[in-house]
Backbone bond lengths (Angstrom), bond angles and torsions (degrees), N, CA, C in turn:
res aa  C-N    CA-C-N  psi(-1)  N-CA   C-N-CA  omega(-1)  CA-C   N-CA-C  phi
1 X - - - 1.453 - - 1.528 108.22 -
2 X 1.454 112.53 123.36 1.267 112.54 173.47 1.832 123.35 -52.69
3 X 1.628 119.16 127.58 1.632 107.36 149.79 1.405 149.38 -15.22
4 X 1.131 139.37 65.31 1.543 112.63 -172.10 1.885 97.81 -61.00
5 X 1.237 82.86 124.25 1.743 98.33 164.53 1.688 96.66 -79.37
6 X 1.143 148.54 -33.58 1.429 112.95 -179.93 1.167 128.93 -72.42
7 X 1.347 129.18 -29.61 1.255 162.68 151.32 1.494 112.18 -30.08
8 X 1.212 93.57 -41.67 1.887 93.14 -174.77 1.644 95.48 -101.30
9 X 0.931 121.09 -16.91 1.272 122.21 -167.99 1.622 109.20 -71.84
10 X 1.920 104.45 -47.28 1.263 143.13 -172.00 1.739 99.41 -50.69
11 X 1.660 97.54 -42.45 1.717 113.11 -158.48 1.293 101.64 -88.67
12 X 1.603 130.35 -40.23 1.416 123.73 155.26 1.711 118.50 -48.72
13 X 1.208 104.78 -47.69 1.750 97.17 -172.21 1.640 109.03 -63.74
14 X 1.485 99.52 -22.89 1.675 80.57 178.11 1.317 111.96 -93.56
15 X 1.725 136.66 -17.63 1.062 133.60 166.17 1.792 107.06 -60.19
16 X 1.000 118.32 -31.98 1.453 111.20 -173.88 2.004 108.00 -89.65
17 X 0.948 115.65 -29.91 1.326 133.35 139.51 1.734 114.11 -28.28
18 X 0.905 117.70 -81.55 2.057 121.69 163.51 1.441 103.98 -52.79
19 X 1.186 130.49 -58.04 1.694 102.07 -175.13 1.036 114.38 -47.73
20 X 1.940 125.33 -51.57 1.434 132.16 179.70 1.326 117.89 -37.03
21 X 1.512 124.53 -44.48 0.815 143.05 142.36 1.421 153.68 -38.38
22 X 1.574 123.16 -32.96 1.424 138.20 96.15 1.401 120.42 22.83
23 X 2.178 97.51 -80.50 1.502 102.64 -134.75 1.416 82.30 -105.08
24 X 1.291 125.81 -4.98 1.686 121.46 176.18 1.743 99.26 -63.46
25 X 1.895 101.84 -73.08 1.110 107.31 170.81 1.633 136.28 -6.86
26 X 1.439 74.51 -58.82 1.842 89.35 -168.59 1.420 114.70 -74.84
27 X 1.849 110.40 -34.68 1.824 110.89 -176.68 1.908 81.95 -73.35
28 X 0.891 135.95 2.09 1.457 117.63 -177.58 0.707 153.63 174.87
29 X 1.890 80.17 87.42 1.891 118.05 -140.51 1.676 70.92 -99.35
30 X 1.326 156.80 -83.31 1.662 133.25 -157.36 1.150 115.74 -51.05
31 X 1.414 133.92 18.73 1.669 119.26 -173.17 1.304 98.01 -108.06
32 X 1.464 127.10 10.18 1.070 124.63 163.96 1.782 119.24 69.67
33 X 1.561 108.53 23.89 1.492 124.82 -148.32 2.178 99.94 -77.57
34 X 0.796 97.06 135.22 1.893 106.74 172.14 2.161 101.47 -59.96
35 X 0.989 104.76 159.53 1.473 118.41 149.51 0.956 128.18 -44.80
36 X 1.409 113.09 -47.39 1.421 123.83 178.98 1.169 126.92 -92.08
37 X 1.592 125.38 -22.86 1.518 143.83 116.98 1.437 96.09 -2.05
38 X 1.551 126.98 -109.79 0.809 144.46 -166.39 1.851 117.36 -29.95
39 X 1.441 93.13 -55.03 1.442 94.85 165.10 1.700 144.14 -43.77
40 X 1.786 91.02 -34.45 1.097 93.30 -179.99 1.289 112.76 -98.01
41 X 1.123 129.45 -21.41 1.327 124.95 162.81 1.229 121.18 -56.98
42 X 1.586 126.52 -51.04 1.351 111.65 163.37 1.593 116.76 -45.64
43 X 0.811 153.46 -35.14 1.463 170.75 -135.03 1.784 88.93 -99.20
44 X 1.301 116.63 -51.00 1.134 116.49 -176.04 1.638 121.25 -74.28
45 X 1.326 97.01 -35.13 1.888 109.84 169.20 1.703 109.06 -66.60
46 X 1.222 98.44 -17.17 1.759 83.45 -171.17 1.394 111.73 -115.38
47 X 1.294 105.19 21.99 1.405 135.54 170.95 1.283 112.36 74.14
48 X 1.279 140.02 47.24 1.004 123.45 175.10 1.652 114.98 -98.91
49 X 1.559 115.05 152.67 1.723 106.66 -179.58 1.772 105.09 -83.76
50 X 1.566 99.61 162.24 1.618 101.94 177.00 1.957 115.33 -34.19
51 X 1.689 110.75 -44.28 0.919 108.77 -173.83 1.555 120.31 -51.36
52 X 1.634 99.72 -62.47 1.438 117.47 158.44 1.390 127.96 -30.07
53 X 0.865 130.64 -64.29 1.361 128.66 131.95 1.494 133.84 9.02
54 X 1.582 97.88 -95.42 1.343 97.94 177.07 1.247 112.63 -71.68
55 X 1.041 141.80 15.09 1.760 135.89 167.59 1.308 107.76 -86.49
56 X 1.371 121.71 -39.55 1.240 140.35 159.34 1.766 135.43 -24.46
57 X 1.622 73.11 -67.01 1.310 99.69 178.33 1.422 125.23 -101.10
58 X 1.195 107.93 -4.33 1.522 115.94 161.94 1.552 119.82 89.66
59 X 1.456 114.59 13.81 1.208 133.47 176.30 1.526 117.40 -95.63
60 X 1.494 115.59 -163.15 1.540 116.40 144.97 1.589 124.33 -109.50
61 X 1.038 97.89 168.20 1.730 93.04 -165.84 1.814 116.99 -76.87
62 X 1.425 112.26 8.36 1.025 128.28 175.04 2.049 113.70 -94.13
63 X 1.272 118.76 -24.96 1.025 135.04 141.13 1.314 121.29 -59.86
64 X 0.960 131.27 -24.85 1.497 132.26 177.32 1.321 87.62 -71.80
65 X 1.364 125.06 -78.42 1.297 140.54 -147.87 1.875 106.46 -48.40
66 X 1.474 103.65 -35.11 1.589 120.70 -167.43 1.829 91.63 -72.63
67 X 1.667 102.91 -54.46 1.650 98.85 -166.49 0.976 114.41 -73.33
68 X 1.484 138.98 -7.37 1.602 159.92 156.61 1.606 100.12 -59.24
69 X 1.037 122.74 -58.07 1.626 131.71 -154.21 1.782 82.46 -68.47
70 X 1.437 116.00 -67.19 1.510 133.85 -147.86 1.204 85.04 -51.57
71 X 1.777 129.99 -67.18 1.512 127.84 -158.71 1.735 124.11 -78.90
72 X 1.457 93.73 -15.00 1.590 93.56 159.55 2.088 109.26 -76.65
73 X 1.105 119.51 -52.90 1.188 117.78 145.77 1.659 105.09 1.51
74 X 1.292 115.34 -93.00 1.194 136.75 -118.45 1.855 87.19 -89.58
75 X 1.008 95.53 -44.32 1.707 99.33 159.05 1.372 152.22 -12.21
76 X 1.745 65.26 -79.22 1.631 100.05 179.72 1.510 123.27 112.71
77 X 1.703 93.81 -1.45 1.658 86.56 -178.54 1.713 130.69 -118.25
78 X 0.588 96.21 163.75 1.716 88.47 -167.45 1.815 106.79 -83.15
79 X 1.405 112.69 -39.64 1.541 93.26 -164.49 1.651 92.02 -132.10
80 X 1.672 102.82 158.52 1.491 109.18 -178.34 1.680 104.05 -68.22
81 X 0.741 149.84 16.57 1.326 153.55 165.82 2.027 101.17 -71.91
82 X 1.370 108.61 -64.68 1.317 128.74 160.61 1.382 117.61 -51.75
83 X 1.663 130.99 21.95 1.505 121.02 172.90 1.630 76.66 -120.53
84 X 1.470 126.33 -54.17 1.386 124.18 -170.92 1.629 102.92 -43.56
85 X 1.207 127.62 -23.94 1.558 112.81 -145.32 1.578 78.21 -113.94
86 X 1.357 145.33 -20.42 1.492 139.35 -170.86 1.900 99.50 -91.24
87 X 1.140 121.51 -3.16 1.479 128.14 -175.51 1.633 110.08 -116.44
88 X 1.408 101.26 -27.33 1.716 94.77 -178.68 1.473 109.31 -95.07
């Protein structure tokens, strides 16, 4: 039986998706961050846009934008440039 390459592709992006997720977690286990915090920030490291996102995650992309705003907040940092540099 042939591979679907999207399928496996689909199943890597979300395994690599949870580590991101992981290592967000972990640089920032005192920021006191939500689940969904967390979620969307990974979402943001692995490049995805608000839209992308919320399709994802099962929201609207205006919620993205709120749980993005709240956990940079919660941070301390002002721009997504500053989530890349708190994870690497």
């Amino acid at each position: 039986m042939p591979e679907r390459p999207f399928a496996l592709a689909k199943d890597q992006a979300a395994t690599d998706l949870a580590a991101v997720q992981r290592v967000i977690a972990d640089a920032a286990a005192d920021a006191a961050l939500l689940e969904r915090d967390v979620a969307v920030c990974a979402h943001i490291v692995a490049g995805f846009s608000a839209e992308g996102s919320a399709l994802d995650l099962g929201i609207s992309p205006h919620s993205v934008v709120t749980y993005r705003r709240r956990a940079f907040a919660k941070l301390g940092i002002p721009m997504q440039k500053d989530l890349f540099s708190l994870i690497l």
